[in-house]
C-alpha positions as CSV (number, residue, x, y, z in Angstrom):
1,X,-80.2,22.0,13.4
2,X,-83.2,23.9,13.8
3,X,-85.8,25.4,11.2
4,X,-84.2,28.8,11.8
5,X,-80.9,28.4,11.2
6,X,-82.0,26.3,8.0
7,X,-84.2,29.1,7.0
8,X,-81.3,31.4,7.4
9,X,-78.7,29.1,5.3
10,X,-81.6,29.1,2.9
11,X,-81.7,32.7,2.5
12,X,-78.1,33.1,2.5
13,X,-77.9,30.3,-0.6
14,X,-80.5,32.3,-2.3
15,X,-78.5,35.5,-1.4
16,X,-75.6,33.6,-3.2
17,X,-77.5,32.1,-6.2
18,X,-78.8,35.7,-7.1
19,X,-74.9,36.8,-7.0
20,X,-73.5,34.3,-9.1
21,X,-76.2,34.4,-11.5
22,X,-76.2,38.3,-12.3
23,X,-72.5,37.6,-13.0
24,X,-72.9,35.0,-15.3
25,X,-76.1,37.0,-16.9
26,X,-73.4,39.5,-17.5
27,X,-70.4,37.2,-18.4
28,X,-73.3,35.6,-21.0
29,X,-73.3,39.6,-22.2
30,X,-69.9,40.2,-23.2
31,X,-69.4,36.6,-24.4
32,X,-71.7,37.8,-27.1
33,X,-70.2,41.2,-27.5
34,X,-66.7,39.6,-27.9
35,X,-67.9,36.6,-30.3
36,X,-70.1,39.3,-32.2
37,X,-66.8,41.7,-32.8
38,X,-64.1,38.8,-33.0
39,X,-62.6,40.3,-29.9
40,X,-60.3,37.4,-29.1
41,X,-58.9,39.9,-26.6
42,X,-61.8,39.9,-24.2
43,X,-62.5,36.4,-25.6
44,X,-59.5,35.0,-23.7
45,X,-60.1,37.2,-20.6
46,X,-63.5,35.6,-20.4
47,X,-62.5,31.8,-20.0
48,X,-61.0,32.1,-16.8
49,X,-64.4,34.2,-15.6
50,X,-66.2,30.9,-16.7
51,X,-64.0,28.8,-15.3
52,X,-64.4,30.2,-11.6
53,X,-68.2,31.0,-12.4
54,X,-68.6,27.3,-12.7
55,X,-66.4,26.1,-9.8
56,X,-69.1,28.4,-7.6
57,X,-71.8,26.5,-9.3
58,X,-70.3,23.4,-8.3
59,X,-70.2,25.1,-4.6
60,X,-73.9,26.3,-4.8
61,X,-75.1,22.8,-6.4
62,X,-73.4,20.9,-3.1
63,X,-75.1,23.7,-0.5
64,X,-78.0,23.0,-2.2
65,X,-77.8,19.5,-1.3
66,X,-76.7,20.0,2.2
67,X,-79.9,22.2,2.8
68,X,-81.9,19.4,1.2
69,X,-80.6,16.7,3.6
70,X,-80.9,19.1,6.4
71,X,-84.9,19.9,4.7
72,X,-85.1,15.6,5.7
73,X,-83.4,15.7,9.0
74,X,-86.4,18.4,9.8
75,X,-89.3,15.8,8.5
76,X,-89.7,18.5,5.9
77,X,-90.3,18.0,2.3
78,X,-87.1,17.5,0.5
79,X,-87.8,16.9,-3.3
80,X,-86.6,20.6,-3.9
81,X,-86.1,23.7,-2.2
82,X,-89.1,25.3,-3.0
83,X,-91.2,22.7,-1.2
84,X,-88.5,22.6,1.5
85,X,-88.8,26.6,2.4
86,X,-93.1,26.6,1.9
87,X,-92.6,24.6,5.2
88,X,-90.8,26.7,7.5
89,X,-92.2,29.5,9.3
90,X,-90.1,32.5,7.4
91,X,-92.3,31.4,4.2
92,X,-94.7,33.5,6.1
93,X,-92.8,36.6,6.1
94,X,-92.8,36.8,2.4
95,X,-88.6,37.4,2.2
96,X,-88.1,33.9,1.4
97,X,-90.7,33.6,-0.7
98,X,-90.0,36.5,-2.4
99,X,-86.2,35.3,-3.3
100,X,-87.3,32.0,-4.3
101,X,-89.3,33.4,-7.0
102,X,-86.9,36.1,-7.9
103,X,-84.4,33.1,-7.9
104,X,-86.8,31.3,-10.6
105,X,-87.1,34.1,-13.3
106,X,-83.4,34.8,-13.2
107,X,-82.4,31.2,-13.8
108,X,-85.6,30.8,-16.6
109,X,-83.5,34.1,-18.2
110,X,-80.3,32.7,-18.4
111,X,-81.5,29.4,-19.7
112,X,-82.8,31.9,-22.5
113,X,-79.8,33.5,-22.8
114,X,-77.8,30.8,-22.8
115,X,-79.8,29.7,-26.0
116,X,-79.7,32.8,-27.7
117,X,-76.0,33.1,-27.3
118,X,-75.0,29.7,-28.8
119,X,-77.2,30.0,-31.5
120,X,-75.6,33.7,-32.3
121,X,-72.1,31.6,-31.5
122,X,-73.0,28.9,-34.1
123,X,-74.2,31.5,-36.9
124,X,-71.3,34.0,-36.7
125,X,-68.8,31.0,-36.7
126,X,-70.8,29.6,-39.4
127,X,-70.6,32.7,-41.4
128,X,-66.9,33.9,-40.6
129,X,-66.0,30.4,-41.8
130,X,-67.9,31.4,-45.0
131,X,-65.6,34.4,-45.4
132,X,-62.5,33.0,-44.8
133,X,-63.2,30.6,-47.4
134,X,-64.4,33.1,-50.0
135,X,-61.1,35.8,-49.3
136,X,-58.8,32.7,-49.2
137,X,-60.0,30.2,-51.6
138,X,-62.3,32.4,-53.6
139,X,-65.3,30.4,-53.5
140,X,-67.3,29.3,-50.5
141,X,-67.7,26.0,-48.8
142,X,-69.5,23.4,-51.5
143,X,-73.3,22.0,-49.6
144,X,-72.1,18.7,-48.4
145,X,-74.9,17.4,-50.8
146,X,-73.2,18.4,-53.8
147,X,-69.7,17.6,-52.8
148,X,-68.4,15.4,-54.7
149,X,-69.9,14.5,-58.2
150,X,-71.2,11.1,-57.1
151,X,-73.6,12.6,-54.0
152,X,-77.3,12.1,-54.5
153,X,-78.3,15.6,-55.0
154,X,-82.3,13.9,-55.1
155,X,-82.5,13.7,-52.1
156,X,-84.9,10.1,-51.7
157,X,-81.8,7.4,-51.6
158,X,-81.9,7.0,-47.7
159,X,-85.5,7.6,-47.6
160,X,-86.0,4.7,-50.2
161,X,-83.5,2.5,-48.3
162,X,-84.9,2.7,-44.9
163,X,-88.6,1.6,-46.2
């Protein structure tokens, strides 16, 4: 293999990358939309969407590796991709470069989104949980501090214990 065929296998992977993660952006999107209007509809339509989203990952993690061991086989750097691709000739151009760092800010927005959504997952099950309780039971869930008459409600026993 030569540096142009990995530098267009690179630019195909980062072709790929910016594919799969503009659907998963938008998978994260309705995720949110279905969880946020208990749409268990478009809830159960989404797990198979995940599921093949993440078997692509898988594919894209194990091209990524190939084009790492191929980085080596070059004498390039292979510690990432990044330092891989600053290497070859098409850095130059500025199309590589240009995708790598396009590839960067959509992967530092998913991570964010991918924060965002599970802490809007956690407080809207938190809360519907709440409801339920109150329209079945009439009362809400009891602080797991006050639960039983015997809890320590001072809030210093394990404090004092561990010193």
């Amino acid at each position: 293999m030569d540096e142009q065929v990995l530098s267009r296998q690179l630019d195909n992977y980062l072709q790929r990358l910016s594919d799969v993660n503009e659907r998963w952006s938008a998978w994260l999107n309705q995720m949110e939309q279905a969880i946020g209007q208990i749409d268990l509809n478009l809830l159960s339509q989404l797990a198979p969407v995940a599921q093949s989203l993440t078997q692509e990952l898988q594919e894209l993690t194990d091209t990524r590796t190939e084009l790492l061991k191929s980085a080596a086989q070059l004498g390039l750097p292979n510690a990432n991709l990044n330092a891989a691709a600053q290497k070859l000739k098409m850095w130059h151009q500025g199309r590589l470069r240009d995708r790598l760092r396009s590839a960067r800010g959509q992967l530092a927005r998913l991570r964010r989104m991918h924060t965002s959504t599970w802490v809007l997952t956690s407080q809207i099950l938190r809360y519907y949980r709440e409801v339920m309780n109150l329209l079945i039971e009439g009362k809400t869930e009891p602080s797991v501090y006050v639960a039983n008459r015997h809890a320590d409600t001072g809030g210093g026993r394990l404090l004092d214990a561990s010193l």
